[in-house]
Jmol script that loads the backbone (N, CA, C; Angstrom):
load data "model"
ATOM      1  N   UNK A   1      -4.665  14.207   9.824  1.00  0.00           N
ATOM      2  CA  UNK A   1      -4.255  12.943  10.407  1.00  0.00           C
ATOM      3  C   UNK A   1      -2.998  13.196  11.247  1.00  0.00           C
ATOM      4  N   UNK A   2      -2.658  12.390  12.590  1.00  0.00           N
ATOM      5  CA  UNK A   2      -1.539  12.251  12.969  1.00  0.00           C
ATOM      6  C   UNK A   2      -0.548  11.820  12.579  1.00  0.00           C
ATOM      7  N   UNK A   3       0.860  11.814  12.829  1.00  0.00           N
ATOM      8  CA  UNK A   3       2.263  11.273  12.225  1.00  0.00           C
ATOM      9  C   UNK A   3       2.099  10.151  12.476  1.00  0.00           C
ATOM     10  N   UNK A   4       1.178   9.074  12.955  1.00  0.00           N
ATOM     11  CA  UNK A   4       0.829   7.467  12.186  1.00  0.00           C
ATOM     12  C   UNK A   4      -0.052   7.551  11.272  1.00  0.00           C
ATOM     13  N   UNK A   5      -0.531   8.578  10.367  1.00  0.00           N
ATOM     14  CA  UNK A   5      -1.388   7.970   9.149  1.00  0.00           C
ATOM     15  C   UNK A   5      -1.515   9.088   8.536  1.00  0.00           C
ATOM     16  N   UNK A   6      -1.918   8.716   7.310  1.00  0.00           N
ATOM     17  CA  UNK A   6      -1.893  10.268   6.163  1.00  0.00           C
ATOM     18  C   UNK A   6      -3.625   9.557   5.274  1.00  0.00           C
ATOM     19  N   UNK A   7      -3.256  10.946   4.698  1.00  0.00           N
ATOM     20  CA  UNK A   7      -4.726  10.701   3.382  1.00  0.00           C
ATOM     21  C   UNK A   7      -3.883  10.944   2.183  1.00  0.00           C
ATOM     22  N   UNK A   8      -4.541  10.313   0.905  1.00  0.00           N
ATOM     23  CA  UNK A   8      -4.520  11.359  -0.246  1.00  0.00           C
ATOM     24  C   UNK A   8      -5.166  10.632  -0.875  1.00  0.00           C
ATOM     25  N   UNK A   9      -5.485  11.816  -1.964  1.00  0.00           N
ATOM     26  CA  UNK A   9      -6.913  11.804  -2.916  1.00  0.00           C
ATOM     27  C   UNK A   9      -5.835  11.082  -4.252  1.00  0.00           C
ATOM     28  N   UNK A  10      -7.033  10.194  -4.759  1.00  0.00           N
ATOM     29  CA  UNK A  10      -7.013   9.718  -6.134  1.00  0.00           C
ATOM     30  C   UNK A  10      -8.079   9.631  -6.746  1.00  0.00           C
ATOM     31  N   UNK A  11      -8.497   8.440  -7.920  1.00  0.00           N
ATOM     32  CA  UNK A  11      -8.910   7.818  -8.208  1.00  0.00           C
ATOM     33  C   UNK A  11     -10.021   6.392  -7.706  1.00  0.00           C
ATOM     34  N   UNK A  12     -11.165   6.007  -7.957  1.00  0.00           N
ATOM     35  CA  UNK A  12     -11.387   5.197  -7.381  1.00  0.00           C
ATOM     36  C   UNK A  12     -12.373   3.844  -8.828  1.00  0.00           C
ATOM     37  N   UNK A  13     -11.872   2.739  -8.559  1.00  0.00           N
ATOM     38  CA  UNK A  13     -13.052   1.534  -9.257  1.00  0.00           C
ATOM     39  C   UNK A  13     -13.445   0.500  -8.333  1.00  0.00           C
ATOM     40  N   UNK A  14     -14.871   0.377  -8.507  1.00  0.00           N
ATOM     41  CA  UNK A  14     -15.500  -0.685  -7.615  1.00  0.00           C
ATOM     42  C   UNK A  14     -16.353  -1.552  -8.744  1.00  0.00           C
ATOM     43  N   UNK A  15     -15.722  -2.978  -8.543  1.00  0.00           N
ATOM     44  CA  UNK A  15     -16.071  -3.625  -9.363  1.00  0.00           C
ATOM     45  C   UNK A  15     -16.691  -5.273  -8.678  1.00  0.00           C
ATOM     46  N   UNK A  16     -17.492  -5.616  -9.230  1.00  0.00           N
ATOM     47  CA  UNK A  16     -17.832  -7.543  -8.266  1.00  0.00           C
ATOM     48  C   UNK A  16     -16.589  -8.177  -8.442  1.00  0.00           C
ATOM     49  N   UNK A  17     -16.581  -8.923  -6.886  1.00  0.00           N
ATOM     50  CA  UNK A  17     -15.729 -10.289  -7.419  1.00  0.00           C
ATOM     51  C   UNK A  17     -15.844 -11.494  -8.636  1.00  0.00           C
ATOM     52  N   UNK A  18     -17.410 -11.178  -9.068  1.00  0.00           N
ATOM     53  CA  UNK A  18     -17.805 -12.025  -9.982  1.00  0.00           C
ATOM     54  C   UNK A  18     -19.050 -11.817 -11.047  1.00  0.00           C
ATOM     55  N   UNK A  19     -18.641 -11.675 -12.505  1.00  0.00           N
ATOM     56  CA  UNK A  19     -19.529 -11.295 -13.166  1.00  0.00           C
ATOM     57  C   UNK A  19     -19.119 -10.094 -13.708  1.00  0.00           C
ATOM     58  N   UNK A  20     -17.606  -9.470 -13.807  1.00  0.00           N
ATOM     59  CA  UNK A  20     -17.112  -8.200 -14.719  1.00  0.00           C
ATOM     60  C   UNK A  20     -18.247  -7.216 -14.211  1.00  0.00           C
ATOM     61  N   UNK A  21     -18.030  -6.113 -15.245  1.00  0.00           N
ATOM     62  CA  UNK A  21     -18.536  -4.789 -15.135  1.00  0.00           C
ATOM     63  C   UNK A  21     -17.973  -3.897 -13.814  1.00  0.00           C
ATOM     64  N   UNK A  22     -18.746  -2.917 -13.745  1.00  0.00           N
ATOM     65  CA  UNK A  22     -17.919  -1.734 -12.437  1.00  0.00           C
ATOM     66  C   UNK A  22     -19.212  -1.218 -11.792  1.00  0.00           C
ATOM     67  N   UNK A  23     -19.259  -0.836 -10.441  1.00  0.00           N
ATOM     68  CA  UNK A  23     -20.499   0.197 -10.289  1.00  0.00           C
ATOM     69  C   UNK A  23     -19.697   1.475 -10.161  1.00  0.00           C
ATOM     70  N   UNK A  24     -18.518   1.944  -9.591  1.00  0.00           N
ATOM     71  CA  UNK A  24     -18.524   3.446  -9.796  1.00  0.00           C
ATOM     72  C   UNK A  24     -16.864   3.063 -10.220  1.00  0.00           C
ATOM     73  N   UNK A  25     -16.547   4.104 -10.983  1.00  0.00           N
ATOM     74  CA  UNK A  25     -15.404   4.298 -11.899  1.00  0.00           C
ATOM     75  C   UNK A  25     -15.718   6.137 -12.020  1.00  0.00           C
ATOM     76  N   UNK A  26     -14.513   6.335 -11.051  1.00  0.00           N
ATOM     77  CA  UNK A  26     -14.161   8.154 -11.208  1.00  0.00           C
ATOM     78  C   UNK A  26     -12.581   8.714 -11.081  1.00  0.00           C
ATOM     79  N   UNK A  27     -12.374   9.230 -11.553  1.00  0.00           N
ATOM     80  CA  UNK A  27     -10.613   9.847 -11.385  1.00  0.00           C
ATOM     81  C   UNK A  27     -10.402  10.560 -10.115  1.00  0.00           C
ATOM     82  N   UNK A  28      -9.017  11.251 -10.054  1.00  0.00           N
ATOM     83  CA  UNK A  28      -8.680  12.035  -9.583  1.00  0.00           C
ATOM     84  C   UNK A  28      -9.233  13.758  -9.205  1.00  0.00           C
ATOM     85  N   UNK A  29      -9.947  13.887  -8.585  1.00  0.00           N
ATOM     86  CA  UNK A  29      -9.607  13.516  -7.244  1.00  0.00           C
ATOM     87  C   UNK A  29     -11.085  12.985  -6.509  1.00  0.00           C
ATOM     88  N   UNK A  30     -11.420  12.472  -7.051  1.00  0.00           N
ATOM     89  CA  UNK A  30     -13.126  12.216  -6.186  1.00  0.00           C
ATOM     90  C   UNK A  30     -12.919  11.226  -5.634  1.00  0.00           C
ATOM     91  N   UNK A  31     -11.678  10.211  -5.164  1.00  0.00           N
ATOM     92  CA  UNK A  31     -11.592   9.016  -4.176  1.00  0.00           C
ATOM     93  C   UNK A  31     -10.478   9.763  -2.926  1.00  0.00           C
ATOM     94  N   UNK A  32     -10.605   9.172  -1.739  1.00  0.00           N
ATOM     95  CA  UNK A  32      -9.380   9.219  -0.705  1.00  0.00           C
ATOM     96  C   UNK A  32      -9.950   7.951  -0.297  1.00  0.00           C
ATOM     97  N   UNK A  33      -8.174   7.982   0.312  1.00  0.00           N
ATOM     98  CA  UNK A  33      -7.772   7.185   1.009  1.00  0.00           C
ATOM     99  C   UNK A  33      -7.131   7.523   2.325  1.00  0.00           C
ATOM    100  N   UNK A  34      -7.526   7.205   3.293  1.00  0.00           N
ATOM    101  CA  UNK A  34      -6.705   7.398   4.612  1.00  0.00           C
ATOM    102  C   UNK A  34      -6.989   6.364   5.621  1.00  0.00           C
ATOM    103  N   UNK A  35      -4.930   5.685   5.944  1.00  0.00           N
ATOM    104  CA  UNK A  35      -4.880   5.282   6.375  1.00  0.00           C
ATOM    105  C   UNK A  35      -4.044   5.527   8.376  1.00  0.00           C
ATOM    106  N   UNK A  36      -3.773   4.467   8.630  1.00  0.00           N
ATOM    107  CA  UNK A  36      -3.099   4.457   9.808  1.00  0.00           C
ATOM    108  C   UNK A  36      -2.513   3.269  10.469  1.00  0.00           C
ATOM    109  N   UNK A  37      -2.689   2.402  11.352  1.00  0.00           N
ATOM    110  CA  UNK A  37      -2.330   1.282  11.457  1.00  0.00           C
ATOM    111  C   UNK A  37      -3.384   0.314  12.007  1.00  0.00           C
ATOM    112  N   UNK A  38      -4.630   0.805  12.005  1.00  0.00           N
ATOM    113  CA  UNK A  38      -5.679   0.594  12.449  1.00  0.00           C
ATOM    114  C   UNK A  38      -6.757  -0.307  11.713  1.00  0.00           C
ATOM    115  N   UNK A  39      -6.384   0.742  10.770  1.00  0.00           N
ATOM    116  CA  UNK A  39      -7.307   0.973   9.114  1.00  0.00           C
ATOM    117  C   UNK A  39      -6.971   1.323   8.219  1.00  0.00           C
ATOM    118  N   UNK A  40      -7.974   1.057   6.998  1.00  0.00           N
ATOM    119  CA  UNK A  40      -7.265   2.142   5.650  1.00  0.00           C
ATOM    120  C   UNK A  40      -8.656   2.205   5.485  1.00  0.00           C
ATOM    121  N   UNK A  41      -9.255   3.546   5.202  1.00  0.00           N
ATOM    122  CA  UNK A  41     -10.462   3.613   4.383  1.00  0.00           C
ATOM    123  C   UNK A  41     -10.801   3.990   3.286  1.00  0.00           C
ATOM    124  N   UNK A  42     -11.388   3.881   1.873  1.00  0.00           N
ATOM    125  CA  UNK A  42     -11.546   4.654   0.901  1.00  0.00           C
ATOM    126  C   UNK A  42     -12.948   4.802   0.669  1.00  0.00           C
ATOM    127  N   UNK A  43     -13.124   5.688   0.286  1.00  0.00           N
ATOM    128  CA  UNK A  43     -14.042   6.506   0.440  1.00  0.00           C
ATOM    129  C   UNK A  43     -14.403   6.995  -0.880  1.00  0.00           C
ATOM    130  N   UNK A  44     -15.192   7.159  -1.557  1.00  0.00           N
ATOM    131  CA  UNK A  44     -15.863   7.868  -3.160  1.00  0.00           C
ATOM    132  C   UNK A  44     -17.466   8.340  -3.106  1.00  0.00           C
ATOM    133  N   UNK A  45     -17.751   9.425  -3.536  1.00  0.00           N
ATOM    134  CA  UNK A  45     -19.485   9.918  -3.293  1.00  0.00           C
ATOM    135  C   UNK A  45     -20.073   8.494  -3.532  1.00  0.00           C
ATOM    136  N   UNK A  46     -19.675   8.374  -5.264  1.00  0.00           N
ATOM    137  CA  UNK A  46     -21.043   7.055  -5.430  1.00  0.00           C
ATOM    138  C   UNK A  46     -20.852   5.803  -5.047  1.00  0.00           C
ATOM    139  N   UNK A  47     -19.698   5.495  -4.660  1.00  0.00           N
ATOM    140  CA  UNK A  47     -19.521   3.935  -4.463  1.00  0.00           C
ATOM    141  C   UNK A  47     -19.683   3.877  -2.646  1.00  0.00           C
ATOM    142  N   UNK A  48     -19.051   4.834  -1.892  1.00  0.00           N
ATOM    143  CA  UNK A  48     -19.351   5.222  -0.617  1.00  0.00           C
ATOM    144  C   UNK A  48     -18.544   4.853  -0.064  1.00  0.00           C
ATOM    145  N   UNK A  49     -18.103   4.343   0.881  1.00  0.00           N
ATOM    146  CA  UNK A  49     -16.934   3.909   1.484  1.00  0.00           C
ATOM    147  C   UNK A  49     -17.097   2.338   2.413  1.00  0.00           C
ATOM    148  N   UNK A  50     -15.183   2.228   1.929  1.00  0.00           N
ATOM    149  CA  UNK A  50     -14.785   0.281   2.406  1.00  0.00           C
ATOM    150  C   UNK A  50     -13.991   1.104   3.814  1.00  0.00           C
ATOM    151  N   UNK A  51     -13.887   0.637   4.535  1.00  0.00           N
ATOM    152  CA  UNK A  51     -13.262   0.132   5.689  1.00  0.00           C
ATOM    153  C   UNK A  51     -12.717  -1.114   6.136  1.00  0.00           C
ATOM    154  N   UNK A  52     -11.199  -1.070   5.732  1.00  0.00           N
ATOM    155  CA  UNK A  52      -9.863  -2.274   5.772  1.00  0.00           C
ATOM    156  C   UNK A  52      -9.190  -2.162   7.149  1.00  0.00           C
ATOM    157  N   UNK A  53      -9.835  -3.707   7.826  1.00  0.00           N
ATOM    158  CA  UNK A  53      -8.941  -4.068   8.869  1.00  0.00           C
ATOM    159  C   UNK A  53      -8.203  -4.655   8.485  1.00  0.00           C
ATOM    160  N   UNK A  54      -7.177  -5.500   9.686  1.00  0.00           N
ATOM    161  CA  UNK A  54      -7.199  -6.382  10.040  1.00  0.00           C
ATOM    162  C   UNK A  54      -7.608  -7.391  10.376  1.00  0.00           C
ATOM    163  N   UNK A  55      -9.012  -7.952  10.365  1.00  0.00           N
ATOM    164  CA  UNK A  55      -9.915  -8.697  10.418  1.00  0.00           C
ATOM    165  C   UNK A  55     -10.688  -9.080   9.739  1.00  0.00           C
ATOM    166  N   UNK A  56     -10.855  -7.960   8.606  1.00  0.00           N
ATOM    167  CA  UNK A  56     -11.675  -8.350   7.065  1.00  0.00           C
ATOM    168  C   UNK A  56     -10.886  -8.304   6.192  1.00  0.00           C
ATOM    169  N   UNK A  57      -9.796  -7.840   5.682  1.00  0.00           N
ATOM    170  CA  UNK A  57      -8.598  -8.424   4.939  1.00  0.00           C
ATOM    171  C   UNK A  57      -8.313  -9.529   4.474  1.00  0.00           C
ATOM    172  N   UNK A  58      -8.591  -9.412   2.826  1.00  0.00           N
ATOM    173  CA  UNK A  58      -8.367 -10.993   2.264  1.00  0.00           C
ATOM    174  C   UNK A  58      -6.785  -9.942   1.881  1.00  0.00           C
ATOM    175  N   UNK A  59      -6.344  -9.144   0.739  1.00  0.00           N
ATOM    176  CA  UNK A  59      -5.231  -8.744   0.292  1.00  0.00           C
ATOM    177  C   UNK A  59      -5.246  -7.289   0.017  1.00  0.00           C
ATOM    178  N   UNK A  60      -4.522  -6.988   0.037  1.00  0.00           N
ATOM    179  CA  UNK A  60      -3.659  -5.571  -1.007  1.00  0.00           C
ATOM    180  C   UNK A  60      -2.956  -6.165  -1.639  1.00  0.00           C
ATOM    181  N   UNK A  61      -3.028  -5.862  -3.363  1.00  0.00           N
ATOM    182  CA  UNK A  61      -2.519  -6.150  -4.725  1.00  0.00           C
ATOM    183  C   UNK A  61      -2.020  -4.570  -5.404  1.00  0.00           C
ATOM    184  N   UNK A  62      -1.215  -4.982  -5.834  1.00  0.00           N
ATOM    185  CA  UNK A  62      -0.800  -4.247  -7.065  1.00  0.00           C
ATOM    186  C   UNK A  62      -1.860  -4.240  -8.267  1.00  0.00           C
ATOM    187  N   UNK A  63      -2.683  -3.173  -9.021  1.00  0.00           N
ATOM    188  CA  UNK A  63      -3.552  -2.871  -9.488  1.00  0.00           C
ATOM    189  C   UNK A  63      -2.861  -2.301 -10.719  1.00  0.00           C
ATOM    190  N   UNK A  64      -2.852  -2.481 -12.072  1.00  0.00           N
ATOM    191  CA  UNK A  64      -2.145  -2.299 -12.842  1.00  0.00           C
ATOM    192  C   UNK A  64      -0.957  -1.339 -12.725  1.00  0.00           C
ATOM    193  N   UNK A  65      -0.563  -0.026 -13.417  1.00  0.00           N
ATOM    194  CA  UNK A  65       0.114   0.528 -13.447  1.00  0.00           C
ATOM    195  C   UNK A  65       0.530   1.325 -12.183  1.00  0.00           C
ATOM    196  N   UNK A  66      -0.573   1.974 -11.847  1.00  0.00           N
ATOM    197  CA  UNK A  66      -0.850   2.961 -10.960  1.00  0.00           C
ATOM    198  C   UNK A  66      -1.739   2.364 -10.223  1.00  0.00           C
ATOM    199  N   UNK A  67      -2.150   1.808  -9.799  1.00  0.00           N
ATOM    200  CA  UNK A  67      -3.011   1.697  -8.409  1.00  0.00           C
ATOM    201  C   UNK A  67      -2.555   0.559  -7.351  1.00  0.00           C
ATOM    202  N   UNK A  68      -3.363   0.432  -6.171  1.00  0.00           N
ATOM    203  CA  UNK A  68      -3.864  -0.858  -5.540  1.00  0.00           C
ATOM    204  C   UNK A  68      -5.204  -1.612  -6.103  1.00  0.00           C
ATOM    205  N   UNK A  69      -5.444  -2.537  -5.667  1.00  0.00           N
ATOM    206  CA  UNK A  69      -6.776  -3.674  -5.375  1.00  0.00           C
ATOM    207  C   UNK A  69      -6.620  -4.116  -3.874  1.00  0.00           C
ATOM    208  N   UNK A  70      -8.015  -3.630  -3.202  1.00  0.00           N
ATOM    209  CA  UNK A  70      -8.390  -4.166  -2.091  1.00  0.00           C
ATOM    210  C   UNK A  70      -9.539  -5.112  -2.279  1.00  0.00           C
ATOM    211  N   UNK A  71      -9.270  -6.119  -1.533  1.00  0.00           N
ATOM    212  CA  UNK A  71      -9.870  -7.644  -1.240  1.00  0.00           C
ATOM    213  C   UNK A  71     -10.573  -7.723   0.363  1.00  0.00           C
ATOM    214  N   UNK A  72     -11.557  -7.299   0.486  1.00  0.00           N
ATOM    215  CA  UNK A  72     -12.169  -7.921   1.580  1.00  0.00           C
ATOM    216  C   UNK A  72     -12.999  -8.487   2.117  1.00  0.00           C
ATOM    217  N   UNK A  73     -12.863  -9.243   3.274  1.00  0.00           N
ATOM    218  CA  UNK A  73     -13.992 -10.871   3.105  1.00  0.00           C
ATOM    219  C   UNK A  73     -15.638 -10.055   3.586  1.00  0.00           C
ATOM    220  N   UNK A  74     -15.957  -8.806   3.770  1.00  0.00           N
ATOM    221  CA  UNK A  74     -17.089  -8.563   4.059  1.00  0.00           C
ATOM    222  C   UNK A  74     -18.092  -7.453   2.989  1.00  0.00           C
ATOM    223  N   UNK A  75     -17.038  -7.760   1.771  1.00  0.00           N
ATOM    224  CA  UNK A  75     -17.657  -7.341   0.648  1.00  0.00           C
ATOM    225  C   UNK A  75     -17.498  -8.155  -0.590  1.00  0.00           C
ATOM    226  N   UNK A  76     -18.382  -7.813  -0.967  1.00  0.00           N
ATOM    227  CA  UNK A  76     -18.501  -8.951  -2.371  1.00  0.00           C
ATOM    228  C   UNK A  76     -18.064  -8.202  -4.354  1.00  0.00           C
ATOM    229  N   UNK A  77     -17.390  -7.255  -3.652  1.00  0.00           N
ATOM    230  CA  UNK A  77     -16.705  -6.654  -4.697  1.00  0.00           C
ATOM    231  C   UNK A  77     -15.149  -6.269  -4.061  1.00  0.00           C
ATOM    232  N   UNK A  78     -14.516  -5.497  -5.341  1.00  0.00           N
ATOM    233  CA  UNK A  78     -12.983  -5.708  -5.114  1.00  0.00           C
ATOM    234  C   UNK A  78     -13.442  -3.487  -5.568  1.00  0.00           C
ATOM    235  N   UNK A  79     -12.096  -3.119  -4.557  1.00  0.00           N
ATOM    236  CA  UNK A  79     -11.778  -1.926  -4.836  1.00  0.00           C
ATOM    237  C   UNK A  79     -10.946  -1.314  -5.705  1.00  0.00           C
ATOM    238  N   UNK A  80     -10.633  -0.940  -6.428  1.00  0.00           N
ATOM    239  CA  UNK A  80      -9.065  -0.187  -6.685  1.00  0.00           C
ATOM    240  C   UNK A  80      -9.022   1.102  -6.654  1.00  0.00           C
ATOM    241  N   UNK A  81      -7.652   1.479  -5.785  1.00  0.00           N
ATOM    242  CA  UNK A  81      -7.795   2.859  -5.430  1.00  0.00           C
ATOM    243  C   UNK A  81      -6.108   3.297  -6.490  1.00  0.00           C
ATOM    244  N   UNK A  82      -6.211   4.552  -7.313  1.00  0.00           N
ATOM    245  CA  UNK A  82      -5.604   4.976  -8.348  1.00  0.00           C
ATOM    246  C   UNK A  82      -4.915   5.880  -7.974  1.00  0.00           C
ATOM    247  N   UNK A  83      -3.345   5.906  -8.196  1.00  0.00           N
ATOM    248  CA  UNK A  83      -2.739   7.137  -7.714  1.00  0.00           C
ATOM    249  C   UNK A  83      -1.671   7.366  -8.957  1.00  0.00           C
ATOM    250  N   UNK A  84      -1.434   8.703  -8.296  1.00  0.00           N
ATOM    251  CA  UNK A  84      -0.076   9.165  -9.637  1.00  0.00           C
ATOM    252  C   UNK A  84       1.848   8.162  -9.065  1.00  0.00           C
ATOM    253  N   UNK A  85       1.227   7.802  -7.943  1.00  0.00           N
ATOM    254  CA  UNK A  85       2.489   7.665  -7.147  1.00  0.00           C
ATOM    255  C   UNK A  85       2.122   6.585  -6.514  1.00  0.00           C
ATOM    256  N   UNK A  86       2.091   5.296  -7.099  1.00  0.00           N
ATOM    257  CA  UNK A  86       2.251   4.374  -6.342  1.00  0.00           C
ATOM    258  C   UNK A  86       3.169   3.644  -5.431  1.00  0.00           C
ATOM    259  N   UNK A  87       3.940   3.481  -5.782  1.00  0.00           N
ATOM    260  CA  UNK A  87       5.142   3.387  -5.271  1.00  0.00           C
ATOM    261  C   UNK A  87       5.454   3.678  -3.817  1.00  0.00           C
ATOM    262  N   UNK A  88       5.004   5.410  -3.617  1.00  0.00           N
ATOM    263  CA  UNK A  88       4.711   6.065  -2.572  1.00  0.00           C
ATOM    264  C   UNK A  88       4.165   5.593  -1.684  1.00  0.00           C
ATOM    265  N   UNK A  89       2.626   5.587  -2.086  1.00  0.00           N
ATOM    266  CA  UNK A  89       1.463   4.669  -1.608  1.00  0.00           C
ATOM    267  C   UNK A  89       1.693   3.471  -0.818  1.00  0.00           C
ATOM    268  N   UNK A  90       2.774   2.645  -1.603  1.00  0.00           N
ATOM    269  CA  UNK A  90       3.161   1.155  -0.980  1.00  0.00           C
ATOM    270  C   UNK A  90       3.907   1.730  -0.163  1.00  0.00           C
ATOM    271  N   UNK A  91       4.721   2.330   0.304  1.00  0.00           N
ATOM    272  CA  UNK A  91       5.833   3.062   1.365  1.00  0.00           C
ATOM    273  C   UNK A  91       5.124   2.973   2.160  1.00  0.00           C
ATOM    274  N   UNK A  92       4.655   4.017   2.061  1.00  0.00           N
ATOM    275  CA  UNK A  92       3.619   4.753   3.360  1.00  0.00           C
ATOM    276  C   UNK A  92       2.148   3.310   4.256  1.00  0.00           C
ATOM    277  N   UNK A  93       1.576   2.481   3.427  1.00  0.00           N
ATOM    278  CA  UNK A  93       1.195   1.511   4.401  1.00  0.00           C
ATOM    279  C   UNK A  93       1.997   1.029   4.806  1.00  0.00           C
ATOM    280  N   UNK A  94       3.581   0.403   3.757  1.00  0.00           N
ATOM    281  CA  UNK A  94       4.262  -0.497   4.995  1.00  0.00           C
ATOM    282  C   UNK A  94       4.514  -0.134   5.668  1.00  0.00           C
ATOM    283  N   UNK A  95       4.740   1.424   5.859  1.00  0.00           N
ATOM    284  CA  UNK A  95       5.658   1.896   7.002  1.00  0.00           C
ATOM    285  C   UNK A  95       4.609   1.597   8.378  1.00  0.00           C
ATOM    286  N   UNK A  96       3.247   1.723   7.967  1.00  0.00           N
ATOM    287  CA  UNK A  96       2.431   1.364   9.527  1.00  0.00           C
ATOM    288  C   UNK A  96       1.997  -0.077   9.455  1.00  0.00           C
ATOM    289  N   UNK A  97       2.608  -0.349   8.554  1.00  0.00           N
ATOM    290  CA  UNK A  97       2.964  -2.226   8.774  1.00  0.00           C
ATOM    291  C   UNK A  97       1.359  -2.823   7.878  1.00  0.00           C
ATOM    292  N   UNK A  98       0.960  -2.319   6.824  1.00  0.00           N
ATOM    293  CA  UNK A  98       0.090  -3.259   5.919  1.00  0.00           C
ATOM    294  C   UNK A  98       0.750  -3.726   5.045  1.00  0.00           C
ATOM    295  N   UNK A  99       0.757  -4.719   4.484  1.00  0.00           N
ATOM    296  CA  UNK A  99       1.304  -5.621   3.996  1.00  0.00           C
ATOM    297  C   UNK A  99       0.889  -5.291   1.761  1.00  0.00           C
ATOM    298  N   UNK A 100       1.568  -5.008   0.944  1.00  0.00           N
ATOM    299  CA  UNK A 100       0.948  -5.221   0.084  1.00  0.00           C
ATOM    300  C   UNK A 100       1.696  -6.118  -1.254  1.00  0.00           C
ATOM    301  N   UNK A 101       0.613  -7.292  -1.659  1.00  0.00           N
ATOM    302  CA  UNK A 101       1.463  -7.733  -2.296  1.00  0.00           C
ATOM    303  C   UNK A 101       1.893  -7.559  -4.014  1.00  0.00           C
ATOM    304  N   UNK A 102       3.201  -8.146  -4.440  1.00  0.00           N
ATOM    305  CA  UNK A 102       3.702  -6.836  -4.963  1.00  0.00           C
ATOM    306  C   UNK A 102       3.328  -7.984  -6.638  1.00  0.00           C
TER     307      UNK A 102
END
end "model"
wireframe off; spacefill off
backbone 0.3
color backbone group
C-alpha cells in the first residue's frame, strides 16, 4: 500500500444483523484489513470480503476488547475485524479521516 493506507492481518466474525449466531469466526491471521481514504476492505477465505465506503457506511464501533464492528447498509450482517492493537487500528483510520465510534 501507499503512505495513504496500510493493511494488517487479524482476526475476523461475520455475524446477521438479526437472529444471533455467526457464519465465519477465525483468528489471527486469516482476516485483513486494508484501508485508505477511499475504502477499508476486509477480507477472510470463508466469509469473503466487505468493501466500506463512504456511501454504504452505517458505523465503525468499538467491538469488545480488541476489535472493531462494521455496519453497512448493503449487507445484512455486521463484521468484526480483531486485532492485538486496537487502539492502533483507531489511529491509523482516523488519520485518513474514518470516523470510529468510540
Amino acid at each position: 500500500m501507499d503512505a495513504r493506507g496500510f493493511s494488517i492481518r487479524g482476526g475476523i466474525r461475520v455475524v446477521p444483523k438479526v437472529g444471533g449466531g455467526f457464519r465465519a469466526d477465525s483468528g489471527w491471521p486469516m482476516a485483513r484489513l486494508r484501508a485508505d481514504q477511499d475504502s477499508i476492505t476486509l477480507r477472510e477465505i470463508w466469509a469473503g470480503t466487505l468493501a466500506v465506503t463512504a456511501d454504504n457506511l452505517i458505523a465503525i464501533r468499538r467491538w469488545r476488547e480488541g476489535g472493531l464492528e462494521f455496519e453497512v447498509a448493503d449487507h445484512d450482517e455486521l463484521w468484526m475485524f480483531r486485532t492485538l492493537n486496537v487502539d492502533r487500528l483507531v489511529n491509523r483510520l482516523a488519520a485518513l479521516g474514518w470516523i470510529v465510534e468510540r
